[in-house]
Every structure is written in C-alpha cells, then in structure tokens.
N, C-alpha and C positions, 0 to 999 in steps of 0.2 A: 511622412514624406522624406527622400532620401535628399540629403542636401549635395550642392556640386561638390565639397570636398571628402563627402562621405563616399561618394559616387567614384570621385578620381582614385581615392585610396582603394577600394573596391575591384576596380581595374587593373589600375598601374602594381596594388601590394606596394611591397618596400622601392618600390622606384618613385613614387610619389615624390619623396624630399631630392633625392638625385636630378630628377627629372627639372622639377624647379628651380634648381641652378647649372643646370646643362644648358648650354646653345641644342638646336636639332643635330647638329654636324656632330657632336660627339655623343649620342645615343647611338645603340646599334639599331638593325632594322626593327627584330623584335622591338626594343622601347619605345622607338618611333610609334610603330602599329597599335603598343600599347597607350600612349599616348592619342592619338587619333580617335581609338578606338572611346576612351574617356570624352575629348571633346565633343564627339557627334553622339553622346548621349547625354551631356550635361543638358539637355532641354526635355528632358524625362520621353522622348519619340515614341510612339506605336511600332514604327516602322523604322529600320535602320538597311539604308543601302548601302551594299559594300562589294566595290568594283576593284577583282583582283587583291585580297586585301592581304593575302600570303604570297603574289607575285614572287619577289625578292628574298623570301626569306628560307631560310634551310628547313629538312623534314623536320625537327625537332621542334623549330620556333613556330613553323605551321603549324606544326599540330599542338601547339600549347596556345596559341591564339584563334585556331578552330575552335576548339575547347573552352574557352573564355568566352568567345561567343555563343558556342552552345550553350553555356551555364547562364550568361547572361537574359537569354528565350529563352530557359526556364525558368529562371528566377523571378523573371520580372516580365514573363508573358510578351515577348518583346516579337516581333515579328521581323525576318531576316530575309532579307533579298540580295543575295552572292551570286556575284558573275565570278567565272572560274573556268580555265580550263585544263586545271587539274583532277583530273577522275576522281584519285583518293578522297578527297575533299565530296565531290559531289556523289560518293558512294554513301557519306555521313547524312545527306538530307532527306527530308520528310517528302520534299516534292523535288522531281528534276525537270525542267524545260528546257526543250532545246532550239536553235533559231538556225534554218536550212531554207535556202532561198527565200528569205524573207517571213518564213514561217515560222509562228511558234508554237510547238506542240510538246505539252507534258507527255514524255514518255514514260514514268514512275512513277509513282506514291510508294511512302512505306507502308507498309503489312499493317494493319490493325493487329492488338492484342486481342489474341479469344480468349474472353472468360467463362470458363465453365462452372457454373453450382454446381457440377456431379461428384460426388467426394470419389 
C-alpha cells in the first residue's frame, strides 16, 4: 500500500521538500497543479475529477501535468474524469463527451488494439 508521503513524492518528484516550505503564492502554476494533484489522491480514489486542471498553465506545464495524469491511470488503474476545453488535451483521451444543449453524447472512443496471431 502506497503511503501519503510516498504518494506526494511520487507526484510532486523533487518539489515535495520545496513545496513544504512554500506558501501557495510562491509555487508557480505547474507546482501548484502538482501539488493539488497529490492532495486529491492522498485518499487512494477510484476516480479523480479534474475540472480544467491545465486552465492556467503554458503548453509545456500542460502537457507535463497531462502526462502525470496519464501515468498516474496507468499506474494505479486510476480512472479520470477531465472537463477541458482544450482540444489538444482531449485529443489524448480514451473517451470524449460532449454537452450541447443540455446533452451529453460520447462522440469518440479510442481505437482498440488489433491483435493478430498471424506471423
């Protein structure tokens, strides 16, 4: 079982000890996000909701906190539910739903892998 501080360092990497003696106001957005991201799984979740969670931040720290998430649902079978209205981001998911007048309809799934036994 992974413990909370094995969890945070997990996350955060080398920002764990910074972090802990930072106020929030002096993280940048990334550590912030990094930091959030740690707290709302230090209770081991099924499911982690994340509304807008790269809003704020530049292409680079998006896509290294996409990333972290995605590794995190792999790692740890984690299941991700992201509001975004960032395409790039939602080009990376398994599923996309969209909400049009009050509706909401999966427009996408990703591709299944075909495996073939035929050498």
């Amino acid at each position: 079982m992974t413990t909370s501080s094995n969890l945070a360092n997990e996350v955060t990497g080398s920002l764990a000890s910074t972090a802990s003696l930072a106020r929030p106001s002096e993280l940048s957005g990334g550590q912030q996000q990094r930091v959030a991201i740690a707290r709302a799984l230090v209770k081991e979740p099924k499911v982690l909701l994340a509304d807008e969670p790269t809003g704020n931040l530049d292409e680079d720290t998006r896509d290294e906190i996409i990333g972290l998430l995605e590794q995190l649902c792999r790692d740890r079978g984690l299941t991700l539910v992201l509001v975004t209205h960032d395409s790039s981001i939602a080009r990376r998911a398994e599923r996309v739903a969209v909400m049009h007048d009050g509706q909401l309809a999966i427009r996408r799934t990703a591709p299944r892998a075909i495996v073939s036994t035929d050498p």
